[in-house]
Biopython code that builds the backbone (N, CA, C, O; Angstrom):
import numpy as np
from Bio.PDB.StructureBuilder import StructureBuilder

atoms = [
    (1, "UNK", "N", (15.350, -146.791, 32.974)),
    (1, "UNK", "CA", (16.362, -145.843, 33.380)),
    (1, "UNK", "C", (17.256, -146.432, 34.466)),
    (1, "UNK", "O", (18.459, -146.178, 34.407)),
    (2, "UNK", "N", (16.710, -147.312, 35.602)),
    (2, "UNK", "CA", (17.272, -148.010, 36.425)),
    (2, "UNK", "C", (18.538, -148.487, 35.794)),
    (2, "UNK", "O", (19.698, -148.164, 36.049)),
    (3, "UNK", "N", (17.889, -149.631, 34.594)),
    (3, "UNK", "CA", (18.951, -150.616, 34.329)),
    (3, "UNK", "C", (20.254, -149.762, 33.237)),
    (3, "UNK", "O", (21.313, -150.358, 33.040)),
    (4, "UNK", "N", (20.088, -148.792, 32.798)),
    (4, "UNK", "CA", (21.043, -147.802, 32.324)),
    (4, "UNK", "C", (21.877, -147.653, 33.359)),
    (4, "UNK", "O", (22.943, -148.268, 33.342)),
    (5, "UNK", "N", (21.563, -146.862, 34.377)),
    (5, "UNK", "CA", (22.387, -146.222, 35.584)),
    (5, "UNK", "C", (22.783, -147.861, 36.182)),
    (5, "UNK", "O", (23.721, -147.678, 36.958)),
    (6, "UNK", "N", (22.510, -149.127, 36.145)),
    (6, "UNK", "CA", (23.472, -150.044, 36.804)),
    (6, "UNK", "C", (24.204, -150.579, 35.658)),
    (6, "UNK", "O", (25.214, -151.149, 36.070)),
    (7, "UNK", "N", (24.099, -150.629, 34.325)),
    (7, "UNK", "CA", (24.909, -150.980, 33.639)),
    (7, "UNK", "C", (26.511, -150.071, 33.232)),
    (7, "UNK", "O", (27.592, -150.497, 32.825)),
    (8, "UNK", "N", (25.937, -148.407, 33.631)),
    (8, "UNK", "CA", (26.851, -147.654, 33.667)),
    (8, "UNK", "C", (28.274, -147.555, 35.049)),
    (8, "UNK", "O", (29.466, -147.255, 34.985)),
    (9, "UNK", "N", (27.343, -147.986, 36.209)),
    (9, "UNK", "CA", (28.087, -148.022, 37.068)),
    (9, "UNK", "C", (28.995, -149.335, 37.071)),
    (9, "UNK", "O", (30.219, -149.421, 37.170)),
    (10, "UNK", "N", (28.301, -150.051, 36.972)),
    (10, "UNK", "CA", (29.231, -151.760, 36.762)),
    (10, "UNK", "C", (30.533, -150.989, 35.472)),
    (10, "UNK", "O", (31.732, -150.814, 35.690)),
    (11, "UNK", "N", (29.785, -150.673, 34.218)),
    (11, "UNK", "CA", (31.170, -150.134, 33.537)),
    (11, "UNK", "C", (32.264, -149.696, 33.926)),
    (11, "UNK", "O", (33.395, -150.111, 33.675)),
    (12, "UNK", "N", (31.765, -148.419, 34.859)),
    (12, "UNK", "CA", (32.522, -147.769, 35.672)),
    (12, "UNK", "C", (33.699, -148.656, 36.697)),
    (12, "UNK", "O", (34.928, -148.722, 36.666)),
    (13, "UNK", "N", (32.861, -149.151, 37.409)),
    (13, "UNK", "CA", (33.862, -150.095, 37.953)),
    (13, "UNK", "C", (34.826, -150.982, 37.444)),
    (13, "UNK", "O", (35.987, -150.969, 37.854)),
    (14, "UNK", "N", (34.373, -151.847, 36.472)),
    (14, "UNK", "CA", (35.137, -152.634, 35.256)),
    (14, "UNK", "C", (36.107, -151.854, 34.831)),
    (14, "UNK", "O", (37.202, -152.399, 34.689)),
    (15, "UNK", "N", (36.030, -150.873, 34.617)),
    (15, "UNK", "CA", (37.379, -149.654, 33.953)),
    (15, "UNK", "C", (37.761, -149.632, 35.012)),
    (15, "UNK", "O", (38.915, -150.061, 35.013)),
    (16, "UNK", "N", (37.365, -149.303, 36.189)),
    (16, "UNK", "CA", (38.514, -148.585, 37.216)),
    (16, "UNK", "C", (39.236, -150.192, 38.171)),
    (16, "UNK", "O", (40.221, -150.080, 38.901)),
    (17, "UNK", "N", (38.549, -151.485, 37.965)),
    (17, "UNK", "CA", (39.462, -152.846, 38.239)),
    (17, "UNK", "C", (40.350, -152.604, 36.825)),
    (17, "UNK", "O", (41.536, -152.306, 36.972)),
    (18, "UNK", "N", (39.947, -152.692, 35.810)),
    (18, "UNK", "CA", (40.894, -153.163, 34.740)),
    (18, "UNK", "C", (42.010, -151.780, 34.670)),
    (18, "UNK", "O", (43.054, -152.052, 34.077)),
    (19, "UNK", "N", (41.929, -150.658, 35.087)),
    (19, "UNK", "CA", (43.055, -149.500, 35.497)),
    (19, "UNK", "C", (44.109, -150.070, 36.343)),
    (19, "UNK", "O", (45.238, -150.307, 35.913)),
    (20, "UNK", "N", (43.564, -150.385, 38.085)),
    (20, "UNK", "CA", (44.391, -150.625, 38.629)),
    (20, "UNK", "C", (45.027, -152.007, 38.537)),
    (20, "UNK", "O", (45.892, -152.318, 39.356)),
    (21, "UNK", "N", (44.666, -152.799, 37.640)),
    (21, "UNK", "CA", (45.813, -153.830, 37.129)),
    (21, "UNK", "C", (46.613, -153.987, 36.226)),
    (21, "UNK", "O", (47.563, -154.767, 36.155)),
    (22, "UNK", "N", (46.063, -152.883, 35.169)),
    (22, "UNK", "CA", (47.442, -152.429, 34.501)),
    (22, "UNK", "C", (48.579, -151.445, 35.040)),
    (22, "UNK", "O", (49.635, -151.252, 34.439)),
    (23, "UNK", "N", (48.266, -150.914, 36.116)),
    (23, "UNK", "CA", (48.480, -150.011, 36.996)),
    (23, "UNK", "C", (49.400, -150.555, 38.425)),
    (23, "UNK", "O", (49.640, -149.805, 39.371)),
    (24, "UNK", "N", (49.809, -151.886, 38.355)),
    (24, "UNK", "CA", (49.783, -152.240, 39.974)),
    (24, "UNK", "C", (51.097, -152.240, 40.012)),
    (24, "UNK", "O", (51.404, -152.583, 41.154)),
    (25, "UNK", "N", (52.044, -152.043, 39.384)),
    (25, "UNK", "CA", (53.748, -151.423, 39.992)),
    (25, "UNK", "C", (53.553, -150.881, 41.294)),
    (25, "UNK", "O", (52.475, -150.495, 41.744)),
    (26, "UNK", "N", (55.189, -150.869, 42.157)),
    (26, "UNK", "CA", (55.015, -149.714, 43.034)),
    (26, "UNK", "C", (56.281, -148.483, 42.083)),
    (26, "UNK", "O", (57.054, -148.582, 41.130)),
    (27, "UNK", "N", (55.806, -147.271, 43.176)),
    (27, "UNK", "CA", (56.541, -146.233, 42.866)),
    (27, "UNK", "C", (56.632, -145.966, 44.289)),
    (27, "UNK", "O", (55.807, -146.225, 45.165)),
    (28, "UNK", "N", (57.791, -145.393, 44.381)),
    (28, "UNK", "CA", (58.153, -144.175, 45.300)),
    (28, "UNK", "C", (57.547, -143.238, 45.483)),
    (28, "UNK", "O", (57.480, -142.345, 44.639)),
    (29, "UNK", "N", (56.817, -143.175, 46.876)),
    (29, "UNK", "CA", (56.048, -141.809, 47.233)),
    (29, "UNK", "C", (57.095, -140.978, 48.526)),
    (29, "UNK", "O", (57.082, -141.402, 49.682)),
    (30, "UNK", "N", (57.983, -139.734, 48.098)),
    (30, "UNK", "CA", (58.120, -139.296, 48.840)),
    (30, "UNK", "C", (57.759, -137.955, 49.473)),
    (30, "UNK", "O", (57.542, -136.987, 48.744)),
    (31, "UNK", "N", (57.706, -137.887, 50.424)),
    (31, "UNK", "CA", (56.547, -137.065, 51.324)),
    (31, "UNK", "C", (57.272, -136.394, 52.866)),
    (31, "UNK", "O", (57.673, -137.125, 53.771)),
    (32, "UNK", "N", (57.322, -134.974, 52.904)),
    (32, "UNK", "CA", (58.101, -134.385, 54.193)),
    (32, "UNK", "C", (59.750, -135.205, 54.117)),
    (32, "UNK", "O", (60.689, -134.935, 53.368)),
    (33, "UNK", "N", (59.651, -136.237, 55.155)),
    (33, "UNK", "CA", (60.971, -136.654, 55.807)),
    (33, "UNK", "C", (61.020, -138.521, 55.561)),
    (33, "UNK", "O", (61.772, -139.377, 56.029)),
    (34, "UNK", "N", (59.880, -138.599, 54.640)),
    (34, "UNK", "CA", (60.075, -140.329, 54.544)),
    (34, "UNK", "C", (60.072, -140.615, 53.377)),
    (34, "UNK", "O", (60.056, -139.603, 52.676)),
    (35, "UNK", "N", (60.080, -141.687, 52.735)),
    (35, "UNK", "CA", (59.636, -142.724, 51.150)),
    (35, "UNK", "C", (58.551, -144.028, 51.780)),
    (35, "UNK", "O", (58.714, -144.716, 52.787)),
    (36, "UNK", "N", (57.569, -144.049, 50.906)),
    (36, "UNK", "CA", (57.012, -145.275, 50.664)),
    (36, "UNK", "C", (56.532, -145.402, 49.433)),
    (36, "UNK", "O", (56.207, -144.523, 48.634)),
    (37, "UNK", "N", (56.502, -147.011, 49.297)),
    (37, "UNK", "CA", (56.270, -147.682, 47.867)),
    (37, "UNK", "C", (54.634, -147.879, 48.050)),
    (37, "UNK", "O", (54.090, -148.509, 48.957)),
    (38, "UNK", "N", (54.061, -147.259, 47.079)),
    (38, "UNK", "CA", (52.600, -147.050, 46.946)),
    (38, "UNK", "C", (52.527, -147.726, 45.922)),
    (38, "UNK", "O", (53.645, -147.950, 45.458)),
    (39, "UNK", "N", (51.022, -148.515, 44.883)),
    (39, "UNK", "CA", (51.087, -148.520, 44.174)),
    (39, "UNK", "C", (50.511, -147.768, 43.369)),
    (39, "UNK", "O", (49.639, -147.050, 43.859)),
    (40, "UNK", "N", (50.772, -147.652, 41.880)),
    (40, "UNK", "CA", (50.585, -146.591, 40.870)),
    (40, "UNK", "C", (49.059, -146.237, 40.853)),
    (40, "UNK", "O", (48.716, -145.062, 40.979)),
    (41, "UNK", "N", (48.153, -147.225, 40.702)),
    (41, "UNK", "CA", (46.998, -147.021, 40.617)),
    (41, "UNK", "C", (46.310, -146.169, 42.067)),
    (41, "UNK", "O", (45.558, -145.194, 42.082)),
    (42, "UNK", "N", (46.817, -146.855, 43.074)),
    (42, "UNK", "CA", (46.583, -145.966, 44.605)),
    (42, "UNK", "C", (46.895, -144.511, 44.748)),
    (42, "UNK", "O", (46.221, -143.641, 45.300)),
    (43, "UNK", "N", (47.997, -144.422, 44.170)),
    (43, "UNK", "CA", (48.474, -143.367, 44.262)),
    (43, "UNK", "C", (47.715, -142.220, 43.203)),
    (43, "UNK", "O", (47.301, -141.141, 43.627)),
    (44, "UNK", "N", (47.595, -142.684, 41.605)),
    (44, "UNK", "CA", (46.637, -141.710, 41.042)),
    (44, "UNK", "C", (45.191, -141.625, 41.323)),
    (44, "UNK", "O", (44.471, -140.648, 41.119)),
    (45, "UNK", "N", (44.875, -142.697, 41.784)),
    (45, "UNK", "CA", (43.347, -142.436, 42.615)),
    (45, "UNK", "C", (43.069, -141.640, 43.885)),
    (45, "UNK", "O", (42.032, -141.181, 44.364)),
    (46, "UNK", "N", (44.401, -141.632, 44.285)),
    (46, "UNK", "CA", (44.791, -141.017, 45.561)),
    (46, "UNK", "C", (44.407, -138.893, 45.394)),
    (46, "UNK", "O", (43.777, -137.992, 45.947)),
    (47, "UNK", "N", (45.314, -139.147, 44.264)),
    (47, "UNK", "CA", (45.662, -137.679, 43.827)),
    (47, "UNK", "C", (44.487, -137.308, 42.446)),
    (47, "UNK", "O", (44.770, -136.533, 41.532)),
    (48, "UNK", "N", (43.442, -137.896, 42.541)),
    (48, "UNK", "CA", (42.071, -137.462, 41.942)),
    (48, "UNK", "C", (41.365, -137.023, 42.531)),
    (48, "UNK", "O", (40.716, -136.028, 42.210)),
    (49, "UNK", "N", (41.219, -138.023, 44.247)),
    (49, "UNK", "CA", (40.703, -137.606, 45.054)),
    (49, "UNK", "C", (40.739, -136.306, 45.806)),
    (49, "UNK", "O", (39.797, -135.696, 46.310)),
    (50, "UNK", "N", (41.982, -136.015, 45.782)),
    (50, "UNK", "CA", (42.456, -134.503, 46.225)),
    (50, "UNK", "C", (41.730, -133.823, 45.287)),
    (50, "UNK", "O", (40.699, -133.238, 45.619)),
    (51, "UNK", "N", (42.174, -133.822, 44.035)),
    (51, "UNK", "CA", (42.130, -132.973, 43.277)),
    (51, "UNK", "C", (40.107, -132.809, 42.990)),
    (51, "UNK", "O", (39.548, -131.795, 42.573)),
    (52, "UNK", "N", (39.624, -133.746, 43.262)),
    (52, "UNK", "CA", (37.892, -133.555, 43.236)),
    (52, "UNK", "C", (37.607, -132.398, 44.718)),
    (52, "UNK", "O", (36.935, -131.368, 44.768)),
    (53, "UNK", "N", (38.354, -133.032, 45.703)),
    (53, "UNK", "CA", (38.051, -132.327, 47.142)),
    (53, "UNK", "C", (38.249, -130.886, 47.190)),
    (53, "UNK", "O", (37.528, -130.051, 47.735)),
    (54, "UNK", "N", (39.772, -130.643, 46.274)),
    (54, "UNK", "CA", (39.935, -129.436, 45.864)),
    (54, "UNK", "C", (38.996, -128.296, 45.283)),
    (54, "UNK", "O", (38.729, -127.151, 45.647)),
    (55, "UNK", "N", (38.649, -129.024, 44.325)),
    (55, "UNK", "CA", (37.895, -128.268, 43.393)),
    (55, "UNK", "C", (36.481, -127.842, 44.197)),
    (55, "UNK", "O", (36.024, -126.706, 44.322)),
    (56, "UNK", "N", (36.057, -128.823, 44.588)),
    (56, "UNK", "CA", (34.734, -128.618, 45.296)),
    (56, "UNK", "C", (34.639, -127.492, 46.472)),
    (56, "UNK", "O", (33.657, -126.797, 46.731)),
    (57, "UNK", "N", (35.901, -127.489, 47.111)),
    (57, "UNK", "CA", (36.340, -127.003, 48.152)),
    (57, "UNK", "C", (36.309, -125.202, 47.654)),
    (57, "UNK", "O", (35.626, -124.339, 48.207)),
    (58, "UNK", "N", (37.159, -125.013, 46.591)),
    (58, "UNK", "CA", (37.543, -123.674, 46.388)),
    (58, "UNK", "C", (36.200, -123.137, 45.218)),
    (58, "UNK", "O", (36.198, -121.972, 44.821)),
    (59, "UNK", "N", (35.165, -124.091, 44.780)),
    (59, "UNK", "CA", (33.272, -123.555, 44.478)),
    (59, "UNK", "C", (32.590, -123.320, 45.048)),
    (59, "UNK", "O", (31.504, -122.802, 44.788)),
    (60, "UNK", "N", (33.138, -123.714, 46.256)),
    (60, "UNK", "CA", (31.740, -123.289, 47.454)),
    (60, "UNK", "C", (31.677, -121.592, 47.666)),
    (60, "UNK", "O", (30.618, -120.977, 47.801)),
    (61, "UNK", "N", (32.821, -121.064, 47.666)),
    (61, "UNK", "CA", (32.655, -119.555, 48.029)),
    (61, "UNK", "C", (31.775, -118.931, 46.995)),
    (61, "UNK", "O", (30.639, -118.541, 47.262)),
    (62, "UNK", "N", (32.316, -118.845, 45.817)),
    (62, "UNK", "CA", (31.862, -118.472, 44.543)),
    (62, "UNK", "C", (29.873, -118.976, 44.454)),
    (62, "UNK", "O", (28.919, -118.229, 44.236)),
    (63, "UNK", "N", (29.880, -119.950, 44.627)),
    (63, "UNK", "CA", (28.644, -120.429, 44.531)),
    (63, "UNK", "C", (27.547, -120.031, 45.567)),
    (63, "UNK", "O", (26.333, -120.128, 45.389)),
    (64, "UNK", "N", (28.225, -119.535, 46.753)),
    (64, "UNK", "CA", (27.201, -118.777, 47.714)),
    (64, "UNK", "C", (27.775, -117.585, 47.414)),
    (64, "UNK", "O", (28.854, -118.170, 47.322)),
    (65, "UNK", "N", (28.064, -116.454, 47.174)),
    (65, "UNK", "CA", (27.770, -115.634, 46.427)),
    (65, "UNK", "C", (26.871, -115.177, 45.329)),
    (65, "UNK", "O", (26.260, -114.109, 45.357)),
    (66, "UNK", "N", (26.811, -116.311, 44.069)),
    (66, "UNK", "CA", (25.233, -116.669, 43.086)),
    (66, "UNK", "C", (24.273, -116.983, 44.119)),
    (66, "UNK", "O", (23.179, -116.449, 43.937)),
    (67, "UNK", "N", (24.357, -117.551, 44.937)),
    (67, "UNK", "CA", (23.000, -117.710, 45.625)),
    (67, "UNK", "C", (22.495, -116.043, 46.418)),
    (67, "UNK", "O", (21.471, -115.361, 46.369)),
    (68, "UNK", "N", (23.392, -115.954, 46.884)),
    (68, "UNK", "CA", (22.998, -114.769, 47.816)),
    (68, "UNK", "C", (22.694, -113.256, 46.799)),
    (68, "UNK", "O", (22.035, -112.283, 47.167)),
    (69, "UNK", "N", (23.364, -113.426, 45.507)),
    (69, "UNK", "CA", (22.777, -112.529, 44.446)),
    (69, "UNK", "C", (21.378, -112.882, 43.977)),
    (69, "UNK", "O", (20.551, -112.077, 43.549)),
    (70, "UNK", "N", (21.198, -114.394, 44.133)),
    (70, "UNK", "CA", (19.941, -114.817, 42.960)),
    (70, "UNK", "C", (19.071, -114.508, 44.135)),
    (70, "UNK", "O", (17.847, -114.576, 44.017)),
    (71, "UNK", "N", (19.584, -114.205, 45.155)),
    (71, "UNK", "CA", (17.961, -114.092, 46.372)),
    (71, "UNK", "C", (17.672, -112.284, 46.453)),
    (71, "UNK", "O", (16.665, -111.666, 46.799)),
    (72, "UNK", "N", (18.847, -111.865, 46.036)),
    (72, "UNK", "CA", (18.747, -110.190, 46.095)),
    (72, "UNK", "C", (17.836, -109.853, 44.724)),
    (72, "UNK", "O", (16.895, -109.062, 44.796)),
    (73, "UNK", "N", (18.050, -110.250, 43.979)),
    (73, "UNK", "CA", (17.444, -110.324, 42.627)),
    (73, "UNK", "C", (15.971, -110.681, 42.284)),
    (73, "UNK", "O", (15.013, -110.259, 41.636)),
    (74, "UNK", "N", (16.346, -111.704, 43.096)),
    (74, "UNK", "CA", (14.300, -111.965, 43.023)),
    (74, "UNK", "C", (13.895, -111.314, 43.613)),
    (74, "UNK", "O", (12.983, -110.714, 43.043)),
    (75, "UNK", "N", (14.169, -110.807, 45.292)),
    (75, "UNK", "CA", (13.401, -109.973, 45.625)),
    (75, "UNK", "C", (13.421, -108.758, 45.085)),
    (75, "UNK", "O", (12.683, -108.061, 45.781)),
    (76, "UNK", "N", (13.963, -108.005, 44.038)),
    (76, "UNK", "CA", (14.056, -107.306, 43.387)),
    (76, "UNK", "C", (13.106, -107.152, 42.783)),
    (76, "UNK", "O", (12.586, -106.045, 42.927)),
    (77, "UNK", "N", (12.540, -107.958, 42.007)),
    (77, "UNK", "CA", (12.059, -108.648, 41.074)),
    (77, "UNK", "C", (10.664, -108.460, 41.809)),
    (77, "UNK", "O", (9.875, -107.692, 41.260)),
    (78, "UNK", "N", (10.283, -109.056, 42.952)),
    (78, "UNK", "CA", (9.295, -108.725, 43.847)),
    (78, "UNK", "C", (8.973, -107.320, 43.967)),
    (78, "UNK", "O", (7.774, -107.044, 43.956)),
    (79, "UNK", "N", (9.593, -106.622, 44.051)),
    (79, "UNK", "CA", (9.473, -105.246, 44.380)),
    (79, "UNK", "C", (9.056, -104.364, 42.906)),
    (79, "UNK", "O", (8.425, -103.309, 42.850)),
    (80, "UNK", "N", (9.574, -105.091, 41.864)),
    (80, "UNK", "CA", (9.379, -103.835, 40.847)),
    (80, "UNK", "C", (8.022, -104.583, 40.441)),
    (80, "UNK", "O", (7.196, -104.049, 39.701)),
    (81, "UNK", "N", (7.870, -105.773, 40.946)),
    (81, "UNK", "CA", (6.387, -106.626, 39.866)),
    (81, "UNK", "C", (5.144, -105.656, 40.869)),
    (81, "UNK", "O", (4.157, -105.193, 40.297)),
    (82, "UNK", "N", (5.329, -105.477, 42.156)),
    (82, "UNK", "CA", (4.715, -104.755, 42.758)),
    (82, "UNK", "C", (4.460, -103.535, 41.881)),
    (82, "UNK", "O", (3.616, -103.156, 41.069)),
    (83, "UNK", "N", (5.460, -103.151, 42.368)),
    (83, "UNK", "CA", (5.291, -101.467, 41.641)),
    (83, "UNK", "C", (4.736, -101.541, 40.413)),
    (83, "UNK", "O", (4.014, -100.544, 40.428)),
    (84, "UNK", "N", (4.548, -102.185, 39.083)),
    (84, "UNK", "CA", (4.473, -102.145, 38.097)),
    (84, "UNK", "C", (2.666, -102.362, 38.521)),
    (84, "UNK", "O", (1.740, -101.681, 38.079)),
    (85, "UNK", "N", (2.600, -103.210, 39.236)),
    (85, "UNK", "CA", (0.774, -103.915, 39.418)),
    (85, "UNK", "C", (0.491, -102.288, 40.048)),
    (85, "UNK", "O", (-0.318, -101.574, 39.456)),
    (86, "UNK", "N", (1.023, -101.911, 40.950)),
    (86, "UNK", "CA", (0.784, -100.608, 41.545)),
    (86, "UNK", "C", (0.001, -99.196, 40.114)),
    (86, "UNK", "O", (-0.915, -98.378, 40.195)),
    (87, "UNK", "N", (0.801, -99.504, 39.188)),
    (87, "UNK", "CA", (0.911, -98.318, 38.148)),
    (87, "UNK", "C", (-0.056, -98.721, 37.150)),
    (87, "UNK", "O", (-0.643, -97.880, 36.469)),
    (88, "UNK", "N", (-0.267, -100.072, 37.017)),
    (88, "UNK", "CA", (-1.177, -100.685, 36.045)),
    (88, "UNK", "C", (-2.745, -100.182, 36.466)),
    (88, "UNK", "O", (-3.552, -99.959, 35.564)),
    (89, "UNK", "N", (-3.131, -100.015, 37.914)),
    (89, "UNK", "CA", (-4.223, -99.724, 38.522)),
    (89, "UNK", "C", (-4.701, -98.598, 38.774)),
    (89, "UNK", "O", (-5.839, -98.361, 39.179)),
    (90, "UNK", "N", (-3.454, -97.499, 38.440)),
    (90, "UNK", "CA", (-3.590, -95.946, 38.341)),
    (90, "UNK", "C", (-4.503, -95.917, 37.294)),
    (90, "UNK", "O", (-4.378, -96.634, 36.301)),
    (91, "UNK", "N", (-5.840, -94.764, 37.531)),
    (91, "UNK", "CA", (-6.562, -94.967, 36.444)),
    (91, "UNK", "C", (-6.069, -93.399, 35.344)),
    (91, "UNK", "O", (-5.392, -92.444, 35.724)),
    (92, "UNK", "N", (-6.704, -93.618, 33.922)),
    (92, "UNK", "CA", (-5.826, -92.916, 33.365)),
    (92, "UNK", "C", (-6.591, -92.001, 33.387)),
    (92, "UNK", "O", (-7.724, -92.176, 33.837)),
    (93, "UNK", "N", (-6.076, -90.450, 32.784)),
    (93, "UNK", "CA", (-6.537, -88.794, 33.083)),
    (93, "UNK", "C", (-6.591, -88.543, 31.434)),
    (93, "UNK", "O", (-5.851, -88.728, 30.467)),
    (94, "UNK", "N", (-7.847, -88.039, 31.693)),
    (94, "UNK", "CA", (-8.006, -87.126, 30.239)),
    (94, "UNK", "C", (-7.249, -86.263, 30.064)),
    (94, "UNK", "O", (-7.156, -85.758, 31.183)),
    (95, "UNK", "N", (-6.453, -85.580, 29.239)),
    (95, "UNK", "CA", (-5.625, -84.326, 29.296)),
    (95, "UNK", "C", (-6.405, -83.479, 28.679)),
    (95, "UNK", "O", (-5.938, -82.346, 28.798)),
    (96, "UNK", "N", (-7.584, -83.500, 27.945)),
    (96, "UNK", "CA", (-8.329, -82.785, 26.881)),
    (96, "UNK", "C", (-9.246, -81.692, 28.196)),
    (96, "UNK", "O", (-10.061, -80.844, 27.833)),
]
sb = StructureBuilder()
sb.init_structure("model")
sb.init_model(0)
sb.init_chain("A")
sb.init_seg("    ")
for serial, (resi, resn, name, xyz) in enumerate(atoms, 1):
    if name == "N":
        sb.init_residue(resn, " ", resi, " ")
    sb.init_atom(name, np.array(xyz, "f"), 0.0, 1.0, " ", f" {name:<3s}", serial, name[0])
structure = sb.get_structure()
């Protein structure tokens, strides 16, 4: 399993050298009140990076919310397994 996960990562890397050299123009980055010449590959690695930070950024709320439900829930869950062991031990009544 080791040598999977280093042959995958070396891939990984190999794609992302062989990206930024098909990639190595500059472009114009302009920004507020200036221009600079970035290159292409910098610049979309640049704006992945945002866009990962982003994403991660605006899951966190959402995702502690599931947590703070999945803890209301189990103890829920606690409470009725109780009650249920509670009712299982009631002994039963003749009606006759």
């Amino acid at each position: 399993m080791k040598l999977v996960k280093t042959i995958f990562i070396l891939l990984v890397i190999a794609l992302g050298i062989s990206f930024a050299l098909l990639n190595a123009q500059s472009v114009p980055l302009h920004y507020l009140f200036a221009v600079k010449e970035i290159s292409l590959a910098l610049l979309l690695a640049f704006t992945l990076a945002v866009g990962v930070l982003l994403g991660v950024l605006f899951s966190i709320p959402p995702l502690f919310r599931l947590r703070r439900s999945n803890r209301q829930m189990k103890s829920r869950i606690k409470l009725f397994e109780k009650e249920l062991e509670t009712l299982r031990n009631i002994p039963l009544r003749d009606t006759h």
